[in-house]
C-alpha positions, 0 to 999 in steps of 0.5 A: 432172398433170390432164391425165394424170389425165384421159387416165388415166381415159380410158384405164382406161374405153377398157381396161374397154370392150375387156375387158368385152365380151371377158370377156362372149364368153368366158364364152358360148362355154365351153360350146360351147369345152367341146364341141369336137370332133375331125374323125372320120378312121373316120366311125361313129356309134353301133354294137354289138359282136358278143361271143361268136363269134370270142371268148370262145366255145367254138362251132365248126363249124354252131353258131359259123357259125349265131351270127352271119349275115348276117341280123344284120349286116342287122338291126343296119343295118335298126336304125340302127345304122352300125358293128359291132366285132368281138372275135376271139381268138388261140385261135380264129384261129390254133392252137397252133402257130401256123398259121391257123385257117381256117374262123375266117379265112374267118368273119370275111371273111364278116362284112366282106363282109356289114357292108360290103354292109349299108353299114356299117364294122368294126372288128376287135378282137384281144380276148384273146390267149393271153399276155393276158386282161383278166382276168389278174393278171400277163399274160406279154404284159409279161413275156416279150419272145417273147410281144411278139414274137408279139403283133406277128407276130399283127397283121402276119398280120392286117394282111396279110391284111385290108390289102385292105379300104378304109380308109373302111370296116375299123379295126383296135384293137390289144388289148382291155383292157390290164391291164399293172401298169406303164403304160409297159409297155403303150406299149411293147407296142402300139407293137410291134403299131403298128409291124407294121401301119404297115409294111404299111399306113402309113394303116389307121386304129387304135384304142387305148386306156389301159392298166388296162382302158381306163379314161378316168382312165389316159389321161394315161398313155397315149402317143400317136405323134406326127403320125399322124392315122389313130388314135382314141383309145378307152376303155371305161365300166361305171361305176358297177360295180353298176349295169353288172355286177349279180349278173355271175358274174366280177366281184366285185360279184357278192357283192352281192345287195341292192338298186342304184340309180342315180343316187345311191349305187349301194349305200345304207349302210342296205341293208348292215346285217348283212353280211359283212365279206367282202361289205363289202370289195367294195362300201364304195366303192360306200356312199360314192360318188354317182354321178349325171351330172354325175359321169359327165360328169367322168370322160368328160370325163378322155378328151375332154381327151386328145383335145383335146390330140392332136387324135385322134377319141375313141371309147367302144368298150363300154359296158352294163348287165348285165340283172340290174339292175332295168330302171329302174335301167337305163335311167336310166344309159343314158340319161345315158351316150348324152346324155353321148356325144352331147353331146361328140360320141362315138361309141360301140359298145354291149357287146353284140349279143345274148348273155345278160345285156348284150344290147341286142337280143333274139336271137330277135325280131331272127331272125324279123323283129320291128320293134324286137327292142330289149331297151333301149329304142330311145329311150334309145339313139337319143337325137338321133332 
């Protein structure tokens, strides 16, 4: 017996020797393990989307063409930027019938044609299509199956007509933004795109992301075709809404003219004293909710777990801060949102080039040549530099 008590202890000392050091490499490498990556099949970076030219505009002829040149696309390169993704709509595309609207398709070959000579890459963004806005209660595109049918003949026309870029430098996302009330809807629905453009090009790098505006949280619902490895998973991040969409004239934040801050409560309880009860439906979550970085990082977090488990690129394709918002507050959340995408790796395409209100370069400095047309500071949004 003494001889196995002294074996045991043997034993028991030579075990705790083994996993003490393990328990010890374990504890050092989580951080980094919390920072793993994904290989990048669509090398980018950092980018901007280029909004209201081939979507969400009414411009044509001179004024659409004069929008956007390739004095931009140099600009935007000269900047530091690697990338540009470029929303169109079906509106401005194709018209009613159906048929090729050609002076929007021979815009958007332009674009490429510049973004590629400027050595960048692109990604075309089908943003809204007649059948589906972001903005939408109850979109047909769910609904109708002649309306899923056209949404899968849109991207085979899109993919036979661009499938002659190479695939280092042209991605294709399927649908902006997503609002279908049932998520399964929304699979079934962007694999009939997938499908169109696999048959055509079976190695096209494609982006998409969850349903319900592209939120990180709705990505557990999202469902990913197997073994494809030319996808990027891709959300989009305007949290905290008072903070990204301050005094913006289609979101109901908009009746909420008091003060914001961040980090902290977007909306502090004392500021809303008085107000209506109409006003205080929209902005109560905002009272009750802090949000600093840390908080942030949770909710990124929700879509680096999804692309730990597919082993996909994630990307964040929009993201931004309305200028209405008082300029330090501003500020203080870009630069914790970029410190997040650097430190897990994600690429990311700022909302937006130059139009009012979510600009990050100013339209007019950046035509006549000035050196940082930056409206965000350069150094919150090249952090790594």
């Amino acid at each position: 017996m003494a001889g196995f008590y002294s074996q045991g202890i043997y034993l028991g000392v030579m075990k705790n020797c083994i996993i003490l050091p393990a328990l010890l490499f374990m504890i050092w490498v989580s951080p980094c393990l919390a920072q793993q990556t994904v290989d990048p099949v669509f090398d980018i970076h950092r980018g901007l989307n280029i909004s209201h030219w081939l979507s969400q505009s009414k411009k044509r002829g001179v004024e659409r063409i004069d929008y956007f040149t390739e004095a931009d696309v140099k600009a935007v390169a000269d900047a530091g930027f690697d990338h540009i993704r470029i929303p169109i709509d079906e509106e401005q595309m194709w018209d009613e019938d159906g048929n090729k609207e050609v002076e929007a398709f021979a815009l958007l070959h332009a674009a490429l044609g510049w973004i590629m000579k400027h050595q960048m890459k692109a990604l075309v963004d089908l943003h809204i299509v007649r059948s589906h806005h972001f903005l939408d209660d109850a979109p047909a595109l769910y609904s109708d199956p002649g309306e899923q049918e056209k949404f899968g003949n849109l991207w085979q026309q899109l993919s036979a007509e661009l499938r002659h870029y190479p695939l280092e430098d042209v991605a294709y996302e399927l649908l902006n933004e997503s609002v279908a009330k049932d998520h399964e809807d929304w699979n079934k629905v962007y694999q009939i795109a997938y499908d169109r453009v696999r048959a055509i090009e079976p190695e096209r790098v494609i982006f998409v992301g969850p349903n319900r505006w592209q939120q990180p949280k709705y990505f557990t619902h999202l469902e990913v075709p197997a073994g494809d490895p030319n996808i990027v998973l891709s959300f989009h991040f305007y949290t905290p809404h008072p903070v990204t969409h301050h005094k913006a004239s289609w979101d109901k934040i908009r009746y909420w003219t008091g003060p914001i801050q961040y980090p902290g409560y977007p909306i502090d309880a004392k500021d809303t004293i008085g107000i209506s009860a109409d006003t205080m439906q929209y902005v109560r979550h905002h009272v009750q909710t802090l949000y600093d970085q840390e908080v942030l990082e949770k909710l990124i977090l929700l879509a680096v777990d999804k692309s730990r488990q597919t082993g996909l690129q994630l990307y964040c394709g929009e993201f931004g801060s309305y200028d209405t918002a008082p300029a330090e507050v501003r500020h203080r959340w870009f630069k914790d949102v970029i410190q997040l995408f650097e430190k897990h790796k994600i690429s990311w395409t700022a909302w937006d080039l130059k139009s009012n209100g979510f600009g990050i370069l100013d339209a007019q400095r950046l035509r006549d040549g000035d050196p940082n047309p930056f409206k965000v500071p350069r150094s919150l949004l090249f952090q790594d530099q």
